[in-house]
KOLLUMVO-903556 format. One line per 3 residues: number of its first residue (from 1); for each residue x, y, z of C-alpha. Coordinates in steps of 0.001 Angstrom, whole numbers, always signed. Example, Ala and Ser with C-alpha at 12.3 -4.5 7.8 and 13.67 -1.06 7.14 Angstrom:
! KOLLUMVO-903556
1) +12300,-4500,+7800 | +13670,-1060,+7140
//
This chain:
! KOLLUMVO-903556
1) +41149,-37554,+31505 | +40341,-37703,+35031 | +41537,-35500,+37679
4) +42287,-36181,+41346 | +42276,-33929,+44599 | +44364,-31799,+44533
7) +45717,-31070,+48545 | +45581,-33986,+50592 | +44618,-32149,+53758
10) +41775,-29734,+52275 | +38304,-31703,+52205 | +39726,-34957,+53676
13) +42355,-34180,+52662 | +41299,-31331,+48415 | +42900,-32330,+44358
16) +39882,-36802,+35890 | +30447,-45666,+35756 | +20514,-56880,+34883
19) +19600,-57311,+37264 | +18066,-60973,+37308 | +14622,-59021,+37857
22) +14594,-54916,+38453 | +16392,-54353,+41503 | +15061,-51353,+42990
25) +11339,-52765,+42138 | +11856,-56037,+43332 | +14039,-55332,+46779
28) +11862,-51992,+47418 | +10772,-53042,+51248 | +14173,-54493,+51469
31) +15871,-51436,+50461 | +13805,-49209,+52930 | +14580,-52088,+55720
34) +18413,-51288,+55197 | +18972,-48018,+54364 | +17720,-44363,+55906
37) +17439,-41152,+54919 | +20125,-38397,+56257 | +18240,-35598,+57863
40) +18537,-32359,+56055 | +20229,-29484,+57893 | +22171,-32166,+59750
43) +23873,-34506,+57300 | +26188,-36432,+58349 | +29214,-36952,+55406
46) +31242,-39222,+57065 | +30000,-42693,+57084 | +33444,-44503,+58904
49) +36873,-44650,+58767 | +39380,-47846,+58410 | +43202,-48571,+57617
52) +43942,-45230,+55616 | +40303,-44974,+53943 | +37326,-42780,+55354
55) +34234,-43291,+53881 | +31673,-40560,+53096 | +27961,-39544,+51689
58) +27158,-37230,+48968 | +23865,-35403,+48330 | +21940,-34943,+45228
61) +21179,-31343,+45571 | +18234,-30567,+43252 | +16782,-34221,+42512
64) +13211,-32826,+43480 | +13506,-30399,+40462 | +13988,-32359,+37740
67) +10585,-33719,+35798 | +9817,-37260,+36296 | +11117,-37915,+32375
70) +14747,-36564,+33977 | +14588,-38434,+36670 | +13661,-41802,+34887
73) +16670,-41058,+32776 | +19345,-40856,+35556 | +17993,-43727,+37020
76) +18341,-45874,+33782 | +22010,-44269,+33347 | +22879,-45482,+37137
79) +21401,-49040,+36774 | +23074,-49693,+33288 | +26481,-47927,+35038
82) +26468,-50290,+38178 | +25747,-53484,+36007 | +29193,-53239,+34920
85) +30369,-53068,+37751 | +32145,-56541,+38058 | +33643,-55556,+34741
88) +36355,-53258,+36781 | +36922,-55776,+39407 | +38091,-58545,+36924
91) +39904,-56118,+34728 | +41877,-55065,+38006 | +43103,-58470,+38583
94) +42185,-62216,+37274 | +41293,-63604,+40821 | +39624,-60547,+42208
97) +35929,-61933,+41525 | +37043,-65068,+43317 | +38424,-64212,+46382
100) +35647,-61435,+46812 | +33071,-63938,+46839 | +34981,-66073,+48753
103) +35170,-63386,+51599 | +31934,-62252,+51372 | +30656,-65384,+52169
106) +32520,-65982,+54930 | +31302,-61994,+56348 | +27638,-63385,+55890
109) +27918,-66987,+57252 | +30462,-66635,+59831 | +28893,-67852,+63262
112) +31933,-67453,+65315 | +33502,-64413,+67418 | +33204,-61270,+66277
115) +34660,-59844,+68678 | +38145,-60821,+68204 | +41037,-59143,+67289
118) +41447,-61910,+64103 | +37708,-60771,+63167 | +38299,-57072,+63268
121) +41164,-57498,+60724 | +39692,-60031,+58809 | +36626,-57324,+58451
124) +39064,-54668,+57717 | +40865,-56153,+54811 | +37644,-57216,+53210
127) +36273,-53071,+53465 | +40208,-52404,+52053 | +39334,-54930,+49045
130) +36002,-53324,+48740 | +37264,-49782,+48770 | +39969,-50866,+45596
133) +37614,-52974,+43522 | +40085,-55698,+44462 | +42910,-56946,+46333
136) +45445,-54283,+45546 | +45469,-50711,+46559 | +43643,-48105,+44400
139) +46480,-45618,+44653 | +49625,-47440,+45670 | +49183,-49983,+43447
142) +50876,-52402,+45842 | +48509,-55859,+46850 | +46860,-55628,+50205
145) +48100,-57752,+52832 | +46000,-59015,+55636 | +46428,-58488,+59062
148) +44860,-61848,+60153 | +47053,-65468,+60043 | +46901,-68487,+56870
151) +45584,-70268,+60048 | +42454,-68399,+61163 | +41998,-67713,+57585
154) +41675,-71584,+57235 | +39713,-71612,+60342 | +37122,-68776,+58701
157) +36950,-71305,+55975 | +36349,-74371,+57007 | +33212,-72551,+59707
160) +31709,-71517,+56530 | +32249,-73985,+54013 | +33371,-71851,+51649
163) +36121,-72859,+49081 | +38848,-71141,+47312 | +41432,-72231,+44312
166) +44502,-72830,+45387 | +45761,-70160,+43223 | +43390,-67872,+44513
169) +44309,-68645,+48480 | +48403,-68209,+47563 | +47747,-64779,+46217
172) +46350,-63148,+49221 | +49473,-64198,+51215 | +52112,-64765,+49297
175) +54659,-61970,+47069 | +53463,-63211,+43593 | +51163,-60229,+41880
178) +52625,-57361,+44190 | +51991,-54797,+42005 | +48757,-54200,+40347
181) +50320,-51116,+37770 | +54170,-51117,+37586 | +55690,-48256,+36387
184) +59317,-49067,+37011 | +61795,-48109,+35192 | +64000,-51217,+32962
187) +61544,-53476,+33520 | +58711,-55659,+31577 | +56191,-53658,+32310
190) +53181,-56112,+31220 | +54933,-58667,+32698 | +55539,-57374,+36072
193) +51773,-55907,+36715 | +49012,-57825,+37682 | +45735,-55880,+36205
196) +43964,-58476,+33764 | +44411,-56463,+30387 | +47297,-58950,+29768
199) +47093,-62668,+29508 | +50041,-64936,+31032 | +53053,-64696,+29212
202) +52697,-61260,+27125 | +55492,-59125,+27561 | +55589,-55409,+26284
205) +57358,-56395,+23148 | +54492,-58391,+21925 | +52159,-55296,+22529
208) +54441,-52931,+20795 | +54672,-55963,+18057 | +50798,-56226,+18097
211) +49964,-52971,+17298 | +52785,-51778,+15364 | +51937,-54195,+12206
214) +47726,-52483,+12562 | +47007,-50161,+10064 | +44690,-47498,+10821
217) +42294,-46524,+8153 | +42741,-42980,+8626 | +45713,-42251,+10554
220) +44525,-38587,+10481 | +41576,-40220,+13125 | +43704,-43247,+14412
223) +41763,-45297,+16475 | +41907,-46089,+19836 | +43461,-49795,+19360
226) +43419,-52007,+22461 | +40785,-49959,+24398 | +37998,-52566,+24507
229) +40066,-56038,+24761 | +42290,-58298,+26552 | +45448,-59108,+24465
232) +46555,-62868,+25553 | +48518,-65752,+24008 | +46962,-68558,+22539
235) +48927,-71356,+21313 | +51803,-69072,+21204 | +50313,-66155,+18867
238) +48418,-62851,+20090 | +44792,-62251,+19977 | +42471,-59733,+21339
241) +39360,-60436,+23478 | +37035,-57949,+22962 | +34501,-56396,+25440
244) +31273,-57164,+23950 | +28002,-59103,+23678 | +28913,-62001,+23067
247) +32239,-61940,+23870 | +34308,-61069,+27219 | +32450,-59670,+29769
250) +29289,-60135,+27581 | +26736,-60989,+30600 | +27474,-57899,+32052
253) +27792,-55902,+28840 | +23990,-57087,+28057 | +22782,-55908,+31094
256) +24324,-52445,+29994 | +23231,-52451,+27175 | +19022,-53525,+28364
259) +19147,-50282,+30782 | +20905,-48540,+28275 | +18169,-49140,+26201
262) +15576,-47869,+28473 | +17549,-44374,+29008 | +17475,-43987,+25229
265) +13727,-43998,+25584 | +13712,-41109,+27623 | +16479,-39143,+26592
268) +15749,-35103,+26759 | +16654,-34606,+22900 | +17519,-36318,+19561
271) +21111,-35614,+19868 | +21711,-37171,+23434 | +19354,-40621,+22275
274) +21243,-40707,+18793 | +24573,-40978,+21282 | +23637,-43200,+23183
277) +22177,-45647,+20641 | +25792,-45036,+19420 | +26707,-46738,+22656
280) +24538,-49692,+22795 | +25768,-50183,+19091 | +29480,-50080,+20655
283) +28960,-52715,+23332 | +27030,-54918,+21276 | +30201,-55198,+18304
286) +33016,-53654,+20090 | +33779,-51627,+17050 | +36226,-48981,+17337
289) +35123,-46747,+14363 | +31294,-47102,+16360 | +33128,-45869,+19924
292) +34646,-42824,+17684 | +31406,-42315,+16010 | +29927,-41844,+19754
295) +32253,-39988,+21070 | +31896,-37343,+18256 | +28131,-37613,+18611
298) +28163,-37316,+22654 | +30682,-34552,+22811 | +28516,-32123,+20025
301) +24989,-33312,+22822 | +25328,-30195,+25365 | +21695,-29893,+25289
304) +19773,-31344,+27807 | +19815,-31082,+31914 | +21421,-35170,+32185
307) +24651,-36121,+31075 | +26658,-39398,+32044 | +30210,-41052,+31457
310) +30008,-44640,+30351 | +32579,-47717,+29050 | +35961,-47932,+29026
313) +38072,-44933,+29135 | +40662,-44129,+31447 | +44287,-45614,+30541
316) +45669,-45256,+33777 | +45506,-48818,+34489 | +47461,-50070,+31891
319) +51277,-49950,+31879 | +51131,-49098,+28288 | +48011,-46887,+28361
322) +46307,-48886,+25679 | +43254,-49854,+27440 | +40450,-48527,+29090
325) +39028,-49258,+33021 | +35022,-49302,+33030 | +33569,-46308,+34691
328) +30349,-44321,+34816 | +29342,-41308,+35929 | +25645,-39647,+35969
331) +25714,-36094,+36251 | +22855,-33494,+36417 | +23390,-30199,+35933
334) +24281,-27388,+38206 | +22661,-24948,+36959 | +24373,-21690,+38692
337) +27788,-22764,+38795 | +28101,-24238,+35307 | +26541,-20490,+34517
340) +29608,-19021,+35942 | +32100,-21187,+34938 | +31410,-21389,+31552
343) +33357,-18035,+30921 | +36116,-20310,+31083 | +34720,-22350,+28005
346) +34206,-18804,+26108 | +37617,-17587,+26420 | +39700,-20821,+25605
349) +40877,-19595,+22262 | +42471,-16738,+24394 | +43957,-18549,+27133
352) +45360,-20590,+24567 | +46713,-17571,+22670 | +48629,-16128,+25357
355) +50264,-19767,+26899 | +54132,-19244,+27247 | +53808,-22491,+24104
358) +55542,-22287,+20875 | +53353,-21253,+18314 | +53433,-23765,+16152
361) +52350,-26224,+19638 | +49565,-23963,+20103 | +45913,-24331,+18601
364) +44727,-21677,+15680 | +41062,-22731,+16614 | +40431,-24270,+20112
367) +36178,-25611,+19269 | +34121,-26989,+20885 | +35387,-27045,+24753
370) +32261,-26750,+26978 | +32490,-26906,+30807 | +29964,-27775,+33297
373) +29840,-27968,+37065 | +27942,-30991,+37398 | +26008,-33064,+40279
376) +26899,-36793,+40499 | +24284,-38677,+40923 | +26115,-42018,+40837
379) +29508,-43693,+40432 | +30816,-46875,+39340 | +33206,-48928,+38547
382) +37012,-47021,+38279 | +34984,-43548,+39362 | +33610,-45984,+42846
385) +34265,-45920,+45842 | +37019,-43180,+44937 | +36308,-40950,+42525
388) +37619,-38261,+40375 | +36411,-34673,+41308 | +37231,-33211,+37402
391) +37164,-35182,+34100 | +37270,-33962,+30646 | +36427,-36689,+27377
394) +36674,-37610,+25050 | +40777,-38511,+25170 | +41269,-38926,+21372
397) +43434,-36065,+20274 | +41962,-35862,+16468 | +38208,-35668,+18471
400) +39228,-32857,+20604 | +40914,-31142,+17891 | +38242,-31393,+15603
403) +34789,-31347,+17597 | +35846,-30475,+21397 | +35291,-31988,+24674
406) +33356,-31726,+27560 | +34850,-30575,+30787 | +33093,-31084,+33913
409) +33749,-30244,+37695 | +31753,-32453,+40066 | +30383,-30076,+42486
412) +28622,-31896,+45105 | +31937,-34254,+45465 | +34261,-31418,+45883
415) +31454,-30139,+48294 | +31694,-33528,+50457 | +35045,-33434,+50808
418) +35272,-30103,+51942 | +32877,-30477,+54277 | +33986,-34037,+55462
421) +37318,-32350,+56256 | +39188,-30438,+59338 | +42524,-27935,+59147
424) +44392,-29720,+62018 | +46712,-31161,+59302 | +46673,-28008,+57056
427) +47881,-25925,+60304 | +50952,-28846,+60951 | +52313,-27801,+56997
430) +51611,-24484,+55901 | +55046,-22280,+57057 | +52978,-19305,+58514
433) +49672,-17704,+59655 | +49902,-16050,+56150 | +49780,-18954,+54120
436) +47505,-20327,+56585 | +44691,-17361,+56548 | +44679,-17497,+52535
439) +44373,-21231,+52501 | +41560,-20407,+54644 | +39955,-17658,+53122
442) +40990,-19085,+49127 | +41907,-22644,+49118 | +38485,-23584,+48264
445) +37953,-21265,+45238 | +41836,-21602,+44451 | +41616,-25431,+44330
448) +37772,-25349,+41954 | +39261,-22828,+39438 | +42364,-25405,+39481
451) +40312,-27918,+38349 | +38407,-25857,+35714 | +41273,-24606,+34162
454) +43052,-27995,+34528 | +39664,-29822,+32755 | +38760,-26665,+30086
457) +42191,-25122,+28949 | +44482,-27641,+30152 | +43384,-31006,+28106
460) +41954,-29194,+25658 | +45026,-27146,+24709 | +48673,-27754,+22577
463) +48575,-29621,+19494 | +50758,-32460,+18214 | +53110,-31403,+15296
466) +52530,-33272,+11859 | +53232,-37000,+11787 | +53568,-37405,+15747
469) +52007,-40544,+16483 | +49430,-40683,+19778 | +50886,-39886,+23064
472) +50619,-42916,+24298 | +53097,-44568,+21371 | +55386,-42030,+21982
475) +55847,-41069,+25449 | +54683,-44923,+26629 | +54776,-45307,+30207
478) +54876,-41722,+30959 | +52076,-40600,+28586 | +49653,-40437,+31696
481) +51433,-38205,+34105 | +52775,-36035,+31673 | +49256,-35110,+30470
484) +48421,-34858,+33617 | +51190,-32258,+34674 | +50966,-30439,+31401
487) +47070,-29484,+31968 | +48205,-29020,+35924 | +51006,-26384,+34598
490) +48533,-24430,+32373 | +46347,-24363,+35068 | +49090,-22918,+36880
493) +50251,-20691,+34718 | +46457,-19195,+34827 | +45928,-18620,+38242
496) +48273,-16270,+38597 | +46990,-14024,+36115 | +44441,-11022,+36225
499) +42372,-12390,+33453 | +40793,-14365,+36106 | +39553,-11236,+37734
502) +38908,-9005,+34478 | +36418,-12225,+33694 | +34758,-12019,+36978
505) +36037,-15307,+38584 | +37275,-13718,+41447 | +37526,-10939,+42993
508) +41277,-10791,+44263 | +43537,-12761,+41345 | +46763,-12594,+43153
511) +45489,-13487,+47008 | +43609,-16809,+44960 | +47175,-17372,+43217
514) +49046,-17572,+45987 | +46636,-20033,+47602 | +47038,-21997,+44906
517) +50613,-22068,+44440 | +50772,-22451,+48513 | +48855,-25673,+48101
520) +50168,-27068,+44981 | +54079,-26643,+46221 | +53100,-27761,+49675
523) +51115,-31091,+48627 | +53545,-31649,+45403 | +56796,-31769,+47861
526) +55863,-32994,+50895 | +52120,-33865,+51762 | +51505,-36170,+49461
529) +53694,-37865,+50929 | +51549,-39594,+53684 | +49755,-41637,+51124
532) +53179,-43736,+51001 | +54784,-46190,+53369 | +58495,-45154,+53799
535) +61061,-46401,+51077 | +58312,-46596,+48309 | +59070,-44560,+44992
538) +55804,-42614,+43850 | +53644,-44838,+41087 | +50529,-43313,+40645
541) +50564,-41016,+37641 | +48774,-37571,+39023 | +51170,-38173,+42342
544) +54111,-38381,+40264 | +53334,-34903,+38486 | +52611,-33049,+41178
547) +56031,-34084,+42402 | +58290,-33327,+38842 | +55720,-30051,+38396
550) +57278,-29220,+42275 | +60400,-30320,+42462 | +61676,-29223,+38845
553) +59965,-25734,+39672 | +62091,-25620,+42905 | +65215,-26256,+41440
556) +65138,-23910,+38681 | +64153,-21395,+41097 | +67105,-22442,+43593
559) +69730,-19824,+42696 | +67168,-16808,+43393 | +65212,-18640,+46755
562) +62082,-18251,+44443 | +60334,-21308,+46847 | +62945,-21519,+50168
565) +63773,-24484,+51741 | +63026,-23597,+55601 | +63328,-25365,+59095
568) +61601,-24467,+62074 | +61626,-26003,+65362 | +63298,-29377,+63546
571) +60379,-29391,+61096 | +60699,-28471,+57357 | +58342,-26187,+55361
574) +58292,-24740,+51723 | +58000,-20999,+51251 | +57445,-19176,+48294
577) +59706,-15788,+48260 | +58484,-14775,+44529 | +55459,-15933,+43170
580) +55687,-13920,+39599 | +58988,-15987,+39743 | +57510,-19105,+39887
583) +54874,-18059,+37497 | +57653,-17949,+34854 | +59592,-21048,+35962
586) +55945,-22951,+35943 | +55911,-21610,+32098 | +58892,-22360,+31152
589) +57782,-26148,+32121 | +54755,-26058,+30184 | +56299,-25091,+27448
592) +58569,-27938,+27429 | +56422,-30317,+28422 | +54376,-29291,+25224
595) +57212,-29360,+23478 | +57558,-33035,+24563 | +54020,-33805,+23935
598) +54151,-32409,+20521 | +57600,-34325,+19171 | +57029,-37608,+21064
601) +60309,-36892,+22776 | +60131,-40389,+24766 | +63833,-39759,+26474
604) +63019,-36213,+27504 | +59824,-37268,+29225 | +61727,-40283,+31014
607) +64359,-37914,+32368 | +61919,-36008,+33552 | +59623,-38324,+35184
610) +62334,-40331,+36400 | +64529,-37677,+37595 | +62203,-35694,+39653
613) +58751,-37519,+40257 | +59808,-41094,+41377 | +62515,-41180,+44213
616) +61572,-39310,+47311 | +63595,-37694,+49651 | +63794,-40661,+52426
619) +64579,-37491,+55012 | +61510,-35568,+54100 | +59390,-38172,+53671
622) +59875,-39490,+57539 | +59769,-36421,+58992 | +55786,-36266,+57120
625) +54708,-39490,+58122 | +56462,-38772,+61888 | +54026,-35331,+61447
628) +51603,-36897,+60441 | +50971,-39582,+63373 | +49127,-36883,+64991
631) +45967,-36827,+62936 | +43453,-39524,+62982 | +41912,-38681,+59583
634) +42953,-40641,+56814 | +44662,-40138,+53863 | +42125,-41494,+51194
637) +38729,-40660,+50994 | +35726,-42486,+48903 | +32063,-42739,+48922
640) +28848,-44621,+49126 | +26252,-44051,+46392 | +22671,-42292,+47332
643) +20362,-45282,+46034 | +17667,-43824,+43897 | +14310,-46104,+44769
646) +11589,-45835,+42071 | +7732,-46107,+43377 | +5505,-47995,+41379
649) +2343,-47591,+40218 | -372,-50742,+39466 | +917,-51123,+36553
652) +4262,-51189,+36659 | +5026,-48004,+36235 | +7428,-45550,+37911
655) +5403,-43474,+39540 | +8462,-41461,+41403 | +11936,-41535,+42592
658) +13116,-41622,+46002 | +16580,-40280,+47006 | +17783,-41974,+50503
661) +21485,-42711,+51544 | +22917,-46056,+52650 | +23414,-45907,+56615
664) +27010,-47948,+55892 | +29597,-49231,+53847 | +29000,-52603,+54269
667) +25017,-52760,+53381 | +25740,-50999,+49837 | +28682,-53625,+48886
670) +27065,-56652,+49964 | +23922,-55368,+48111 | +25484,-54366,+45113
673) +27178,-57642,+44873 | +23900,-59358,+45225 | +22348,-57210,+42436
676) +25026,-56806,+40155 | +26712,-59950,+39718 | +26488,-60444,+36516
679) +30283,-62081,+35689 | +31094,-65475,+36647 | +34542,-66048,+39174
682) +36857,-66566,+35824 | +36099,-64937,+32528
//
């Protein structure tokens, strides 16, 4: 599980990855040519701003400490991650690979005026289609439209010679495809959402009919079925395409696995190169018992300095949470903070014990939960340009049960968006200089021990009772956000508690609750708002909890004004009058969202969902975005990648590896597009 910022307006906003030749050996004078290194002291974290995106650097605090074997291996991990990369595009949407191309080409032949108005938005929806690995939002879901004409679009084409499908060229204009990931209730779900996990013609009957007639081998460890694959119709019957090599995607998946290769033959320890030869075994068959097998291996490696996040994983994507988005993540070690954070990891069986859960929802023995504040070293696919800032794998239930997970918080992110960042909009929302000065003074801490508890307790807590079937057969379309709100709720629950303190996390519990709850009720009912255009119901699963966790919390707590409704001046603010009170009432909800977690109570979670984290309030939300007109930052926030350039030696050799950062946007998607197109247009 992956999780998102948390505040809109801390950090950027605040609150779970073959080459023809080697790339960074071959393109070395090249590489220097285009990109420079950020003086330290002065670095500069925003790169640009567009549309609603703004665009920042991230540092690699710590990259001159690690031993040239270390460094080697994140290297290796990064290549093999960003090889894939055209794996995400194509999964987001069948014509993505084409119409990228088609506009790139056009962006690097054009001749013409560049100076136009037509130029400037043709330039701008190309960055937008960058930014979402495709032609629909990342967030909203909803398909991009260009601000330029079918006429000087025809114009760019013919001055470049470029061509386009016919299919292709409707798309980008037209209202077929609208929706990339639609939620909406009483519809076909499969059939009304345009990611490419579903061939033409598959409705969600078939996929409940698909997998309803497999038989796992051990339902005690049910596999993950439809994780790796494409389900289409051929000739009128249902078949899976697997990601493999050999089969779909398999040009990229080779280049994967060739890097992967080389990172196995530097790994710090048995364990971590026994996992990922695990790996390379997955993508070469696709076998499901194999991507178990890893995962079990991978979570039990916590030795070593390197760690990484690699294949298909998140569900998000999927209407029916079946299948997984390719993503990567390299991570290094932070050293001090993991040190302090891992108190968290040591007292899980605890926090578990005293959750306001049942008892028979709660764990006897919570193993194996280890938690790490990390430093990202690169991103890719679903985790680039915008990334997660928490994630904790593996998501099989029986694995975390029975072996653990790995949590980890990704430090030098959080750190780039809080630094990237300004309080102009925080000052517009909070309802007083109170809530203002321990936003101020808190948020920061308040919003990283969110996303610890939300990573370490959170996912890894609650159990499913005896013969409940996975949570994404049972609660279907809401599986996602109700995870998501149930680890936000025990985070919750936690941060209001002195335990915090006794275990040396902070050094004033309640002042650090309050920020939190400030910031959770503020974002959950109102600022999250600005990420939507007026009239739109929320989609995106961590939006939509944050808006059921708020809004169900402020109507139980209606009839004593535990979080008041307040107007000042003709603008609206949320206060919280008792925040013991809202403790409680945030309890109460985790118990029964447990509750629905553990019984597969599919109607429960739909009423619950549907009745308070779709529909907005059309009053609130205008008075937001009228608010919000004020403040030139933008609502979403992503990042460029620190390219890591290996020196060689006479014999073709790394001798060492050079961090620099990409002086813009446009330079690092052009060249990773170059490098790391492995996929052809249609796959």
């Amino acid at each position: 599980m992956k999780l998102n910022k948390i505040l809109v307006f801390i950090a950027a906003g605040s609150f779970l990855v073959a080459c023809k030749k080697d790339p960074k050996v071959q393109d070395q004078t090249n590489q220097k040519e285009q990109i420079e290194k950020v003086t330290e002291g002065k670095f500069d974290y925003v790169v640009e701003q567009f549309a609603d995106l703004k665009i920042l650097r991230y540092q690699i605090p710590g990259w001159e400490t690690l031993s040239l074997k270390e460094q080697k291996l994140v290297y290796y991990l990064t290549q093999a991650g960003l090889s894939g990369r055209d794996i995400m595009w194509d999964q987001n949407y069948r014509h993505n690979l084409t119409i990228r191309k088609a506009l790139e080409k056009i962006y690097t032949s054009y001749e013409g005026d560049k100076d136009s108005k037509d130029w400037k938005a043709f330039e701008t929806y190309l960055k937008r289609v960058w930014f979402s690995n495709g032609i629909h939002h990342h967030y909203s879901n909803d398909k991009i439209k260009p601000e330029f004409s079918k006429d000087y679009f025809d114009s760019l084409l013919t001055a470049t010679n470029t061509k386009l499908s016919k299919e292709a060229y409707a798309v980008i204009f037209d209202n077929q495809d609208a929706k990339k990931v639609n939620q909406a209730k009483g519809i076909d779900n499969v059939a009304e959402s345009a990611v490419n996990f579903y061939g033409p013609g598959v409705t969600n009957a078939d996929v409940a009919s698909f997998y309803g007639e497999m038989k796992q081998p051990n339902p005690k460890k049910p596999l993950s079925f439809g994780l790796n694959s494409q389900l289409v119709k051929e000739n009128g019957e249902l078949k899976e395409r697997v990601y493999k090599s050999g089969g779909l995607y398999g040009a990229a998946i080779d280049e994967i696995i060739k890097w992967l290769e080389k990172a196995q033959g530097v790994a710090e320890n048995k364990a971590q190169g026994d996992a990922i030869g695990l790996l390379i075994q997955y993508y070469k068959t696709g076998d499901l018992q194999t991507w178990d097998d890893y995962n079990v291996a991978w979570t039990a490696a916590t030795e070593g300095n390197i760690d990484y996040i690699n294949s298909f994983i998140e569900v998000y994507n999927d209407p029916l949470g079946y299948r997984g988005s390719y993503e990567t993540i390299v991570q290094i070690k932070d050293f001090d903070m993991s040190k302090k954070m891992a108190v968290l990891s040591e007292n899980a069986q605890w926090f578990e014990d005293n959750s306001p859960l049942m008892n028979e929802h709660k764990k006897k023995n919570v193993v194996g939960v280890t938690y790490k504040v990390v430093t990202v070293a690169g991103e890719a696919g679903d985790a680039s340009p915008s990334t997660p800032i928490g994630v904790n794998l593996p998501n099989a239930n029986w694995i975390r049960a029975e072996v653990g997970s790995k949590s980890v918080s990704l430090g030098n992110i959080i750190g780039a968006y809080n630094n990237a960042g300004s309080s102009g909009r925080l000052k517009e929302f909070v309802h007083d200089d109170e809530e203002y000065q321990l936003e101020k003074e808190y948020g920061q801490l308040a919003d990283k021990l969110h996303t610890a508890l939300h990573e370490v307790v959170g996912h890894a807590s609650g159990q499913l009772n005896p013969g409940v079937g996975e949570t994404k057969e049972t609660l279907k379309n809401y599986a996602s956000t109700m995870e998501e709100g149930r680890a936000d709720l025990v985070g919750l629950y936690y941060l209001m508690d002195p335990k915090l303190q006794e275990l040396g996390l902070v050094e004033d519990w309640e002042k650090v609750g309050k920020a939190a709850y400030d910031g959770y009720i503020r974002n959950g009912l109102m600022t999250q708002l600005i990420r939507l255009n007026l009239g739109d119901d929320v989609e995106e699963a961590h939006m939509r909890n944050r808006q059921w966790v708020s809004a169900w919390a402020f109507e139980q707590g209606a009839k004593d004004n535990v979080i008041e409704k307040v107007t000042k001046e003709g603008k609206t603010y949320y206060n919280i009058n008792d925040y013991q009170k809202l403790r409680e009432i945030f309890g109460l909800l985790l118990r029964e969202t447990q509750r629905i977690k553990s019984e597969g109570d599919y109607k429960a979670a739909e009423e619950l969902v549907e009745g308070y984290g779709v529909k907005v309030d059309q009053a609130i939300h205008a008075e937001v975005l009228k608010r919000n007109e004020q403040f030139t930052s933008a609502p979403y926030s992503g990042f460029v990648n620190p390219v890591l350039v290996p020196k060689m030696d006479d014999n073709g050799g790394i001798m060492e590896i050079n961090v620099v950062q990409p002086k813009d946007f446009v330079t690092q998607m052009l060249e990773y597009s170059k490098t790391y197109g492995f996929l052809p247009e249609v796959n």
